[in-house]
C-alpha positions in Angstrom: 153.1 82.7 273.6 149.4 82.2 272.5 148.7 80.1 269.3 147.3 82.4 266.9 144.0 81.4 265.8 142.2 83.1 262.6 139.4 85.2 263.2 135.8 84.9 261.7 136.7 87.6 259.2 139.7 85.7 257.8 138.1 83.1 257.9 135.0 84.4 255.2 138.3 86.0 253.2 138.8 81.9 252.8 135.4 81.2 251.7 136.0 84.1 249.3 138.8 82.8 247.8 137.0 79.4 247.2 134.0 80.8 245.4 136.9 82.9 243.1 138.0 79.6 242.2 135.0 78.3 241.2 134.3 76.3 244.2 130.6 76.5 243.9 129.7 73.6 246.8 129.2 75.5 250.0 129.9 71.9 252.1 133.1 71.5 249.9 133.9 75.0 250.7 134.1 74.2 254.0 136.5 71.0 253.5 138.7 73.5 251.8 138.7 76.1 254.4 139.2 73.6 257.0 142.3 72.5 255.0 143.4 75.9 253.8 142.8 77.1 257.6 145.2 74.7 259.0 148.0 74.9 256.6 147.9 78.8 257.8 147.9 78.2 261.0 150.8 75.3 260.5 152.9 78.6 258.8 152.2 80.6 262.4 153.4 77.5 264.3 156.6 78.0 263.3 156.5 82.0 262.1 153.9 83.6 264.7 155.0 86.8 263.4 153.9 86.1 259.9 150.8 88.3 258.6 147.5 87.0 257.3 147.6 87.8 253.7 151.5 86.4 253.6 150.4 83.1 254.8 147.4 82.8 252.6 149.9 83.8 250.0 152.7 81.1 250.4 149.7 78.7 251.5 148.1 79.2 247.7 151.5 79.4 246.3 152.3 76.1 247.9 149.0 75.0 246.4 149.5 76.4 242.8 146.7 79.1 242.8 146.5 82.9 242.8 146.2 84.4 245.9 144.9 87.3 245.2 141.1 86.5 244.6 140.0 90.0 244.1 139.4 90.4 240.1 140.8 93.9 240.3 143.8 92.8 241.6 147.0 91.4 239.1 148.5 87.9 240.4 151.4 87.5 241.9 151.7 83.8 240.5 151.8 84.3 236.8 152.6 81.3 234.4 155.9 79.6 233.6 157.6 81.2 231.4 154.7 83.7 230.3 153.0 80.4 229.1 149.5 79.3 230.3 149.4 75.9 232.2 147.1 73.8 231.8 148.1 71.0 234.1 145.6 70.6 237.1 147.0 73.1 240.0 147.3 71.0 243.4 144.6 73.0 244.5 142.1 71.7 241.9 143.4 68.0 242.6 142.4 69.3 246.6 138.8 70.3 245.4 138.2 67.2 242.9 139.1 64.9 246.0 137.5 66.8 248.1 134.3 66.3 245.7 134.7 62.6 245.2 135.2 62.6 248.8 131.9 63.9 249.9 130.2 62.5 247.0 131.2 58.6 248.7 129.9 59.9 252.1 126.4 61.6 250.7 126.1 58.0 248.5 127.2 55.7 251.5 124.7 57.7 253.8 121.8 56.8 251.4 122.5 53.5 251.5 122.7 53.4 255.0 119.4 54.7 255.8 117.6 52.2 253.1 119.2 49.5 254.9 118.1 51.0 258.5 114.7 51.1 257.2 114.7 48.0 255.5 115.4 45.8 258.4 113.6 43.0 260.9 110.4 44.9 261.5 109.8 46.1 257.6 110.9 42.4 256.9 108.0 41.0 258.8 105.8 43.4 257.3 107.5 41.9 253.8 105.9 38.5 254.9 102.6 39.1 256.2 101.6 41.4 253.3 103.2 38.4 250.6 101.0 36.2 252.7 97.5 38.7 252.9 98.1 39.9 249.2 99.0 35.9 248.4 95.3 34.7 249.9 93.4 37.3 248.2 95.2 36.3 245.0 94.2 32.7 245.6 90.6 33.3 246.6 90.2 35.5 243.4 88.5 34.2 240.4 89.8 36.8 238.3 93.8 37.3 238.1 93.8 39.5 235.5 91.0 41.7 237.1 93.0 41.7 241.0 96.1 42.4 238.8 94.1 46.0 237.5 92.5 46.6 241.7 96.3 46.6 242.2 97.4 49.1 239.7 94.4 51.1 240.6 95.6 51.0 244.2 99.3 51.6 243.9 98.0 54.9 241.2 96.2 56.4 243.6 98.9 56.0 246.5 101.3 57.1 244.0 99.0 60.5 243.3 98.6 61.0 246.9 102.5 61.1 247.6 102.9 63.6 244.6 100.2 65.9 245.8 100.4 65.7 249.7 102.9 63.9 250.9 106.0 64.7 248.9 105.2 69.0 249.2 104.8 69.2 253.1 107.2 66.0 253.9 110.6 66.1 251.7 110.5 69.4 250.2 113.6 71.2 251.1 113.8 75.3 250.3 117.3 76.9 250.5 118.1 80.2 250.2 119.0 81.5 247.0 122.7 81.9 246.1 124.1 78.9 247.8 124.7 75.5 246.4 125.2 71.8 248.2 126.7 69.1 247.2 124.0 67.4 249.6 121.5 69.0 248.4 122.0 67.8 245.4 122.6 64.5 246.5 118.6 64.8 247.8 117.3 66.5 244.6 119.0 63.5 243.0 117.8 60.8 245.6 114.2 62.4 244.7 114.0 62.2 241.5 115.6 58.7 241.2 113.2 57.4 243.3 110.3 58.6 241.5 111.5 57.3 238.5 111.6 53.7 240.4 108.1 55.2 241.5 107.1 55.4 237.7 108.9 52.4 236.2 106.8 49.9 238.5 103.7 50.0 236.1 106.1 48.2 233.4 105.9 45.2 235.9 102.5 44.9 235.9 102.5 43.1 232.5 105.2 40.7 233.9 103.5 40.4 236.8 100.6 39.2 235.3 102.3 36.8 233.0 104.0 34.9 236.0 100.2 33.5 236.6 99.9 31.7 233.2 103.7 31.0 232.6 103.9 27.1 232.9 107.1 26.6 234.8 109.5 23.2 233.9 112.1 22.6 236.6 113.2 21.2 239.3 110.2 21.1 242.4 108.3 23.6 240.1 105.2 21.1 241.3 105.6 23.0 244.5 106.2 26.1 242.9 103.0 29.0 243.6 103.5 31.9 241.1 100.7 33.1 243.1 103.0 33.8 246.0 105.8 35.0 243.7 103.3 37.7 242.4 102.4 38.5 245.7 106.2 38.9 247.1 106.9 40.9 244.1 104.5 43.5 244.4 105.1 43.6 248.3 108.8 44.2 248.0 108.4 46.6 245.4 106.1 48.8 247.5 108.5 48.8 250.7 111.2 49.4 248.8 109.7 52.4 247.1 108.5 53.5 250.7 112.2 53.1 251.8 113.5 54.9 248.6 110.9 57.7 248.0 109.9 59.0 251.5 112.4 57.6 254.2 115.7 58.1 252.7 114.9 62.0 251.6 113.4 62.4 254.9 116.6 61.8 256.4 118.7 63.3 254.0 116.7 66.3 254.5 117.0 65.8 258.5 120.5 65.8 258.0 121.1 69.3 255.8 118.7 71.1 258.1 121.0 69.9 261.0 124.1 70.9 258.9 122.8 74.2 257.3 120.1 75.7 259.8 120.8 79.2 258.6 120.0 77.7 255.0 117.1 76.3 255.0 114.1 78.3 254.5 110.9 78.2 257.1 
């Protein structure tokens, strides 16, 4: 006897049933079908003979949910003792772990790709631009004055990642009616990175004062705060590379992969 498989139509009846049940995350819809599929087809293992809507029906009684997903219908699963219940179903507990669970994975993804971009090559870049930006520093007679060419600088790089950069680059349109828990992850990913974007001018200030601060410790005589000013600025700026263009890029790369039929030309 073959194994019975479902078929795509029971398959969107699934994804129906999700969305009744307020599972509003189309890639945690699909964690849940997967699970919901294979509990079904774990019935027909040992009951070939058992119709489609009676396994979905013992599968979501199993589960604690109505099977019946249509709003016309009644439920066959009404509450204990004509009571309402208001402990978490064991389908809810599926769809919070589920959640959490692909929440880890998006966060552990972003951290992955800031660390592949942050490695030997960017880290020799890190040095020779602490070194450059520390000899221009030194030959300066004006701190104060570099300090502002600086800020000028990062301003209009800043402005020309807003305008032309950021639109063509890392903007990703989906189609309406449909909502990721990745693409959240990337709307979040973008605007914490511009934030980081923004909250760098607040370090100008220290920045500056690291010139004139007098430090008092141990082998401070061969302390340059120079070169600390210089490392500071240069980190900050490949980080924010790293953070505002490379890791949406790839998070982006990655949901187009996922959801082709999603993503809009």
């Amino acid at each position: 006897m073959t194994e019975r498989k479902l078929t795509p139509e029971q398959i969107d009846n699934l994804f129906e049933l999700c969305e009744f049940h307020n599972v509003y995350y189309y890639d945690v819809q699909l964690e849940l079908v997967d699970h919901l599929a294979s509990a079904i087809e774990q019935k027909w293992e040992t009951d070939p003979e058992l119709s489609f809507e009676e396994a979905v029906f013992r599968v979501c009684e199993q589960f604690g949910v109505d099977a019946f997903f249509h709003s016309s219908y009644e439920s066959l699963l009404p509450p204990i003792s004509g009571k309402k219940n208001n402990r978490k179903s064991e389908f809810e507990a599926i769809v919070e772990a589920k959640e959490k669970e692909l929440r880890r994975k998006y966060d552990r993804l972003q951290w992955k790709y800031f660390g592949e971009f942050f490695k030997l090559p960017k880290i020799i870049l890190t040095i020779a631009i602490t070194f450059a930006l520390f000899f221009i520093l030194r030959l300066s007679n004006n701190d104060v004055m570099m300090s502002y060419c600086i800020e000028g600088f990062y301003i209009i790089s800043l402005a020309i990642f807003l305008i032309f950069i950021s639109p063509k680059k890392i903007r990703l349109n989906i189609v309406t009616g449909k909502s990721f828990l990745l693409y959240e992850q990337f709307r979040n990913t973008k605007r914490g990175a511009l934030s980081i974007g923004l909250s760098f001018f607040n370090m100008f200030p220290l920045i500056n004062r690291i010139n004139f601060v007098k430090f008092d410790f141990p082998f401070s005589n061969y302390f340059n705060p120079q070169l600390l000013t210089a490392f500071l600025i240069t980190l900050f700026g490949i980080m924010a590379v790293g953070l505002c263009v490379y890791t949406p890029q790839r998070i982006k790369a990655d949901f187009t992969r996922e959801f082709p039929q999603f993503v809009k030309s």
